[in-house]
C-alpha positions as CSV (number, residue, x, y, z in Angstrom):
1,X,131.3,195.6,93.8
2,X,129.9,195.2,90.2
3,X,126.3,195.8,90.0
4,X,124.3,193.7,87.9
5,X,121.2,194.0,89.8
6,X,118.5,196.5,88.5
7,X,119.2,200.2,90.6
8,X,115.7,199.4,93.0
9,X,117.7,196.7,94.6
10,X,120.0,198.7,96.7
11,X,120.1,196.2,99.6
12,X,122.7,193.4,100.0
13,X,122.9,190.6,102.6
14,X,126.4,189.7,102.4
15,X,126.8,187.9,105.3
16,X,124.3,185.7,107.6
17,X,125.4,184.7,111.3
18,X,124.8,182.2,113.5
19,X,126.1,181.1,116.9
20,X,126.0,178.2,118.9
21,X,128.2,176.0,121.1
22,X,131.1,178.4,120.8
23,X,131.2,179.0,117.6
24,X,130.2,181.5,114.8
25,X,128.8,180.0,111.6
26,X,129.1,182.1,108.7
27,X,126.7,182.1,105.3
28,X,128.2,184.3,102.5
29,X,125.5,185.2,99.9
30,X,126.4,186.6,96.6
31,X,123.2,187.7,94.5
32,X,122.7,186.5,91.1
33,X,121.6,188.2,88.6
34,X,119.1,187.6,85.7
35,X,119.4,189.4,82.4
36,X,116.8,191.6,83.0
37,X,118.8,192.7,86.3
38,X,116.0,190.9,88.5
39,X,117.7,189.0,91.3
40,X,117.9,185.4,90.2
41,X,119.0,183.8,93.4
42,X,121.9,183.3,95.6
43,X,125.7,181.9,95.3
44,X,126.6,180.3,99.2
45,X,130.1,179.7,100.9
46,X,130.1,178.6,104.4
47,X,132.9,179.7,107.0
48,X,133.1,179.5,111.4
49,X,135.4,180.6,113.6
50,X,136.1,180.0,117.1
51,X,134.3,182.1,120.2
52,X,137.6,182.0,121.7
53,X,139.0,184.6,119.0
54,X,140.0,188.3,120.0
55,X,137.7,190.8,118.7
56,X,140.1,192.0,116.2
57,X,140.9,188.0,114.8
58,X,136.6,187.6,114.9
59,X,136.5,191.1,112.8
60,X,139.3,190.6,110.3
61,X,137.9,187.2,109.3
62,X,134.2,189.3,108.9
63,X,136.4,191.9,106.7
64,X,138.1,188.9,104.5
65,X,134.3,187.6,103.9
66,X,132.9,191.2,103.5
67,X,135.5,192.0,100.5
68,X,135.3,188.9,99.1
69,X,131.6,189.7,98.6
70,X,132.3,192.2,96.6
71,X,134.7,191.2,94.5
72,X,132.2,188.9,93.5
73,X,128.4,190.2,93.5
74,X,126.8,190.7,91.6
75,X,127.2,187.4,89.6
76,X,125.9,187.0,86.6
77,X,124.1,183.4,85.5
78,X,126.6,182.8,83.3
79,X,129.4,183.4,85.9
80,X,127.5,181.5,88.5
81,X,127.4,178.6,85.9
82,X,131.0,178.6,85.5
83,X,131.6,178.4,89.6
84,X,129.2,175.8,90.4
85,X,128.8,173.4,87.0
86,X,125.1,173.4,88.5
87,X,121.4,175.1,87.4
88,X,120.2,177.5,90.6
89,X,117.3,175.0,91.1
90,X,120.1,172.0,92.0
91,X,122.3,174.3,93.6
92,X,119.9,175.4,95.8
93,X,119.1,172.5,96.9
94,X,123.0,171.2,97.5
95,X,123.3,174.4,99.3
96,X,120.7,173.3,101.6
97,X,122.1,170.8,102.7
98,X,125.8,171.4,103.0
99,X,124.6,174.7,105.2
100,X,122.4,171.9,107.4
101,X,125.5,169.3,107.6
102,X,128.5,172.0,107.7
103,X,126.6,174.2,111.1
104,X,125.3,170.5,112.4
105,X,121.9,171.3,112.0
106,X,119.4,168.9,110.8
107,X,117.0,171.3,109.1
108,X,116.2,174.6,108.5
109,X,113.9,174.6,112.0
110,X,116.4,173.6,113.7
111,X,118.6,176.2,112.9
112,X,115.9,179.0,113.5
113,X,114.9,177.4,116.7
114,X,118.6,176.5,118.0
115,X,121.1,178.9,117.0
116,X,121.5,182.5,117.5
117,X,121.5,185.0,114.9
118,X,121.7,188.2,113.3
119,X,122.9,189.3,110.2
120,X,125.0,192.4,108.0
121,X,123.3,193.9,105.5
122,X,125.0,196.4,102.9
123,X,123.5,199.6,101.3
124,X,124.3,200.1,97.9
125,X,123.5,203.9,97.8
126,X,124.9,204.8,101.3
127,X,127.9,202.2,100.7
128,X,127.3,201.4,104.7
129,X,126.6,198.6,107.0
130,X,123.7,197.8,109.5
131,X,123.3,194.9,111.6
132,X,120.1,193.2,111.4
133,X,118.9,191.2,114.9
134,X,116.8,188.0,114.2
135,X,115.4,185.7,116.3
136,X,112.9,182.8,116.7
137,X,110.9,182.1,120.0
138,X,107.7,179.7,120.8
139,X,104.2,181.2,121.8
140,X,101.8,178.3,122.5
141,X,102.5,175.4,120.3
142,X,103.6,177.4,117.4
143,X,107.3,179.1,116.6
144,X,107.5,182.7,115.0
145,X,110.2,184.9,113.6
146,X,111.1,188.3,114.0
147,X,113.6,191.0,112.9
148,X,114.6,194.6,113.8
149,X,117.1,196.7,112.8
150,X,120.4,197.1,115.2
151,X,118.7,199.8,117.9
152,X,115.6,197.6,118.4
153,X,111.5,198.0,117.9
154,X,110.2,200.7,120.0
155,X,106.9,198.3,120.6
156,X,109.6,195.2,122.5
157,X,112.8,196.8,122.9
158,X,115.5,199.6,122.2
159,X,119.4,200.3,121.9
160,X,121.0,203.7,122.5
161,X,123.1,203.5,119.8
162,X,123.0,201.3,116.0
163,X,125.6,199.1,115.1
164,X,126.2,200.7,111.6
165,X,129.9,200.9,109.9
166,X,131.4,201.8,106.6
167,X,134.4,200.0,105.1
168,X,136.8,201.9,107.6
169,X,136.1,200.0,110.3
170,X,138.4,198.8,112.7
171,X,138.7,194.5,113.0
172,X,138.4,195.0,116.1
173,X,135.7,197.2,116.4
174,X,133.5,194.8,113.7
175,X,134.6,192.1,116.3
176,X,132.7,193.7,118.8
177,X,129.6,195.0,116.5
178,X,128.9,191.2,115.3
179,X,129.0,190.2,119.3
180,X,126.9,192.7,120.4
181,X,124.6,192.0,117.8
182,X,123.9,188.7,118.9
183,X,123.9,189.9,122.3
184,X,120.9,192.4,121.2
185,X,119.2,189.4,118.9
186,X,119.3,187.8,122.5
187,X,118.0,190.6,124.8
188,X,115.0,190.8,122.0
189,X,113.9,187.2,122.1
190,X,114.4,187.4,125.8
191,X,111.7,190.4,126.1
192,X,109.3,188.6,123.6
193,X,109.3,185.8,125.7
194,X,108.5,187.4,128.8
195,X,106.0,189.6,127.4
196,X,104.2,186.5,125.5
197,X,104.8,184.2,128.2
198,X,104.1,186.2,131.3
């Protein structure tokens, strides 16, 4: 990975997941970066892949999409110009909507509120991998969201072990990380519900 991005930036969300209906939906981000090496925005490609997978066919797709991140982040404007013929204001708004109509969501609620989801996030410093759990749930009339890292929040719910790898990792073994982490985004909006709801 080339790093444009100013040094204080040592986190990277290379890859966004969602689930529903048997599928995985996933949202590459590539960071862009400004010329004074502040984060400009983001550069979006869209993928999915079947539930019905192996492990090791889920987790070598992940691995295609993980190196392809960074053969290409950080881009620069000028490269990010040349890829999309489009200023970041437009694209992000394009983006928006081919994300909406490529997972068959209507809007951005409707994804928070309808799809699983968790995400991998890469240290720049450490050169490894965490899985980030995220979900949404309803308290009265109104819907909040929530994140933890891979073992859980000590004040709704823990895991014995994180779900952290380096670029050695197995396909098959990935496979497995990315469906436990949904199973653990799961467990966590299952406990906030009860808690809030009993």
């Amino acid at each position: 990975m080339k790093i444009e991005l100013n040094e204080l930036f040592s986190g990277r969300c290379p890859l966004y997941l969602r689930m529903k209906d048997g599928t995985i939906y996933f949202q590459l981000q590539i960071e862009v970066a400004q010329e004074d090496k502040l984060r400009a925005g983001y550069y979006y490609e869209y993928y999915k892949i079947e539930l019905t997978k192996t492990m090791e066919e889920i987790g070598s797709f992940s691995l295609k999409l993980i190196k392809k991140f960074h053969t290409l982040s950080d881009l620069t404007l000028n490269e990010f110009t040349q890829i999309t013929n489009m200023n970041l204001d437009d694209y992000e708004i394009e983006a928006s909507k081919k994300r909406y109509s490529f997972m068959g969501a209507k809007d951005a609620k409707e994804l928070e509120r309808n799809y699983e989801e968790c995400t991998i996030v890469y240290n720049v410093l450490t050169k490894t991998y965490d899985v980030i759990l995220s979900w949404t749930y309803k308290k009265g009339r109104r819907y909040y969201r929530d994140a933890a890292k891979s073992i859980g929040n000590k004040d709704i719910l823990t895991f014995n072990d994180s779900l952290g790898f380096d670029d050695n990792v197995s396909a098959e073994r990935l496979g497995e990380i990315i469906i436990e982490g949904f199973d653990r985004s799961r467990k966590m909006k299952a406990k906030v519900l009860n808690d809030c709801c009993s």
